[in-house]
C-alpha positions as CSV (number, residue, x, y, z in Angstrom):
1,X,-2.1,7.7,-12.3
2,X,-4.9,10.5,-11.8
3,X,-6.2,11.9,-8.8
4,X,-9.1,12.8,-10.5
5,X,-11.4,10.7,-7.6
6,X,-9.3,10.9,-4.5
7,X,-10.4,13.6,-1.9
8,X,-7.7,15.7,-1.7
9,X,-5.6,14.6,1.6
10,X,-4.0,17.1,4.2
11,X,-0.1,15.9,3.7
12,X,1.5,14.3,0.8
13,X,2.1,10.4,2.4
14,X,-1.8,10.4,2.9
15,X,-2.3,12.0,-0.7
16,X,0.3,9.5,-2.1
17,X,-1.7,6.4,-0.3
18,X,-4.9,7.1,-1.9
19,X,-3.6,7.8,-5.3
20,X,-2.3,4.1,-5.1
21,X,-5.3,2.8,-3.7
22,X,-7.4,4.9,-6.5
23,X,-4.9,3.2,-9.2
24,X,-4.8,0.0,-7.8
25,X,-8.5,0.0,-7.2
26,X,-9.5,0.8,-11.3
27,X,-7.4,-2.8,-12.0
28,X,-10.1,-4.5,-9.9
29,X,-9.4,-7.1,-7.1
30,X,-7.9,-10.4,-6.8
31,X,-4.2,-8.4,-7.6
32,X,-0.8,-9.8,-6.3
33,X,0.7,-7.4,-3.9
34,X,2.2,-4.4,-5.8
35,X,4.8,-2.4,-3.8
36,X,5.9,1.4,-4.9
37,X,9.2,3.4,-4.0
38,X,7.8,7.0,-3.1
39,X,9.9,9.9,-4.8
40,X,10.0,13.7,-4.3
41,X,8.0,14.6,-6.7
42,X,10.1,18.4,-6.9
43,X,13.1,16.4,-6.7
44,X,12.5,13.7,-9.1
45,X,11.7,16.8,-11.6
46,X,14.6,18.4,-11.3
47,X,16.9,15.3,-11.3
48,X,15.5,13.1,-14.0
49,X,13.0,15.6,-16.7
50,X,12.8,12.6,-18.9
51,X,11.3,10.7,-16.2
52,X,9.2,13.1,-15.0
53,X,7.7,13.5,-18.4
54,X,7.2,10.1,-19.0
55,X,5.3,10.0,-15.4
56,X,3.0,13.0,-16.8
57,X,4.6,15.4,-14.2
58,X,4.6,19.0,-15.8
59,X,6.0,21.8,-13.2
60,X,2.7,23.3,-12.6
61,X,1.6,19.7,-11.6
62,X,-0.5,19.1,-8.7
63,X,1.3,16.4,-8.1
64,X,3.6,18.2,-5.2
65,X,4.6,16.0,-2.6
66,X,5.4,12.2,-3.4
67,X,5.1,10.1,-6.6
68,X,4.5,6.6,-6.7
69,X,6.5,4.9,-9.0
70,X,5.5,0.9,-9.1
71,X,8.4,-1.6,-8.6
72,X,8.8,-4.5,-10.5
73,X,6.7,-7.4,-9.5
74,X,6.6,-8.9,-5.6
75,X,7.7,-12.7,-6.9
76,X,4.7,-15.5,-5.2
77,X,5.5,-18.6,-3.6
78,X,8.3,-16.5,-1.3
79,X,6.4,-15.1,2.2
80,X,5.8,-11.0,2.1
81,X,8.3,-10.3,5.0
82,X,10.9,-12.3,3.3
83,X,10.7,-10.7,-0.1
84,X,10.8,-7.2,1.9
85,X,14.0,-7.8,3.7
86,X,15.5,-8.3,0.6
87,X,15.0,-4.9,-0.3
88,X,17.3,-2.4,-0.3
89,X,16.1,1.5,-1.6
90,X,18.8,3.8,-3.4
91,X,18.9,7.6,-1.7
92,X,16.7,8.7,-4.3
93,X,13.5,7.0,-2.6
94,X,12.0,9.2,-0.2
95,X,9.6,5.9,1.1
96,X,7.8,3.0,-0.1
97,X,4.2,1.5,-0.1
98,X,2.9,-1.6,-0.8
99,X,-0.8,-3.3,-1.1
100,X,-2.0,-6.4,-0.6
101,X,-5.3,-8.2,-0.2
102,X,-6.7,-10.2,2.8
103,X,-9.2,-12.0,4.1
104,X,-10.3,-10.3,7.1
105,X,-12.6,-11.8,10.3
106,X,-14.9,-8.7,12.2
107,X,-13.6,-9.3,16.0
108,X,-17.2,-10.7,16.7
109,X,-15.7,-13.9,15.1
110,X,-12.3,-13.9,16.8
111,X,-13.5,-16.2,19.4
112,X,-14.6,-18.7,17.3
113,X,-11.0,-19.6,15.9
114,X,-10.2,-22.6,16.5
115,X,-6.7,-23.4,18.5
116,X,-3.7,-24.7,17.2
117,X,-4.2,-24.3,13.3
118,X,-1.5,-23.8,11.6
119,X,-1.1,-21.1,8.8
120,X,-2.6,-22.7,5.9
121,X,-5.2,-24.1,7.8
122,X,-6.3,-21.2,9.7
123,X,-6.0,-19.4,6.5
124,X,-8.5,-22.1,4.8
125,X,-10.9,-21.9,8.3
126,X,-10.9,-17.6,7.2
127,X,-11.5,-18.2,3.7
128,X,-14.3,-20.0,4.3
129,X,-16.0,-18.5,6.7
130,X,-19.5,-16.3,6.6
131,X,-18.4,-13.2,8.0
132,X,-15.1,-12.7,6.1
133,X,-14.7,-9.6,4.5
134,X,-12.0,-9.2,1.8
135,X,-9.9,-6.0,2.0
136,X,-7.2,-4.2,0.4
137,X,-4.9,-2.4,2.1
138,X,-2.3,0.3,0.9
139,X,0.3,1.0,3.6
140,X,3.1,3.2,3.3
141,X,6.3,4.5,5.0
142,X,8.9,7.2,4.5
143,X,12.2,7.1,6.0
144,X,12.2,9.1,8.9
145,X,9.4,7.1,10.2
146,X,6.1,8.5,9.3
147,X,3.4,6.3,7.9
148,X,0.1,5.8,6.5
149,X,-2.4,3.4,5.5
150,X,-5.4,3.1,3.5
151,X,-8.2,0.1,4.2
152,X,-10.6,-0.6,1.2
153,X,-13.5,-3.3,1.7
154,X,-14.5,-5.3,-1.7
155,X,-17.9,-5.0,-0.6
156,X,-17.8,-0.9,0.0
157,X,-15.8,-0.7,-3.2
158,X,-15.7,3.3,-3.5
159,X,-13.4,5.8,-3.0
160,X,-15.7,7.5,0.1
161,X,-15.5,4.4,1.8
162,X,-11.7,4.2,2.2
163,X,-10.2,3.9,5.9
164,X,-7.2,6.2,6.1
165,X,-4.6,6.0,9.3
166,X,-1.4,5.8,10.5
167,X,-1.9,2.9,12.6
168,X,-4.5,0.8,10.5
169,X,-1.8,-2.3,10.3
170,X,1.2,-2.0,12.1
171,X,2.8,-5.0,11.4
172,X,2.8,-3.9,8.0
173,X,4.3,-0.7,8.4
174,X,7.0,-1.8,10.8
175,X,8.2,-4.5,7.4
176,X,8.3,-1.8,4.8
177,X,10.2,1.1,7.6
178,X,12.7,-2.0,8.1
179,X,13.5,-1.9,4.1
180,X,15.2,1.3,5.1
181,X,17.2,0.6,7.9
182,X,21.0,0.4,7.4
């Protein structure tokens, strides 16, 4: 990965977000969710060289802070939240990250929902309607609780349009902290 587009963040978790919503952007959208453990970057350099080599981390990197290192890949046909609590991260893995794409309704629409659908048909009533937007979002978490989160919309497909925030999905955040919980 490169940070050669990403506006350089204030604190590493933010800088780590973008750079995997820069790499996961350049492989274009309709992507299965991809999830990343988050490593020291220093101490993933002096632990494992080799490693670090092969990730194109040299000492005088600017790579400081976190590295992303992509997990194996999230198996479909088993729901998100299930997959996650089967996770378990060695010490090594400062945090995590995942992304995933959704359809997304602006709240002007909320009140058109119709009542008692259940999932895959409300998720059929979203997918066709006018006003979705699709969206990626890159949300990650680090052990002692911090988090961040980055919203990209298909149709403002550039890296200056990217929403960064701690809170941006919660729900999300609170499933990838519990892969860290004893």
């Amino acid at each position: 990965m490169t940070m050669s587009n990403t506006p350089m963040a204030a604190n590493p978790l933010t800088r780590a977000v973008l750079e995997i919503d820069e790499y996961v952007s350049g492989l274009g959208w309709d992507q299965p969710a991809r999830l990343f453990a988050l490593v020291d970057t220093a101490r993933l350099r002096a632990e494992q060289p080799s490693l670090a080599d092969r990730l194109g981390l040299d000492d005088a990197s600017e790579h400081s802070g976190l590295t992303p290192i992509e997990q194996e890949e999230i198996p479909t046909g088993k729901p998100l939240d299930e997959f996650l609590a089967t996770i378990a991260w060695p010490d090594a893995v400062a945090g995590c990250a995942l992304t995933v794409e959704r359809l997304m309704l602006p709240p002007s629409a909320e009140a058109q929902v119709p009542q008692n659908l259940d999932e895959a048909a409300l998720t059929k009533w979203v997918a066709e309607h006018a006003e979705r937007q699709e969206v990626r979002m890159t949300v990650a978490v680090l052990r002692d609780g911090t988090r961040d989160s980055a919203l990209r919309l298909r149709e403002k497909d550039s890296p200056t349009e990217v929403l960064t925030g701690s809170g941006l999905v919660p729900g999300l955040a609170e499933a990838l902290s519990a892969t860290f919980e004893e």
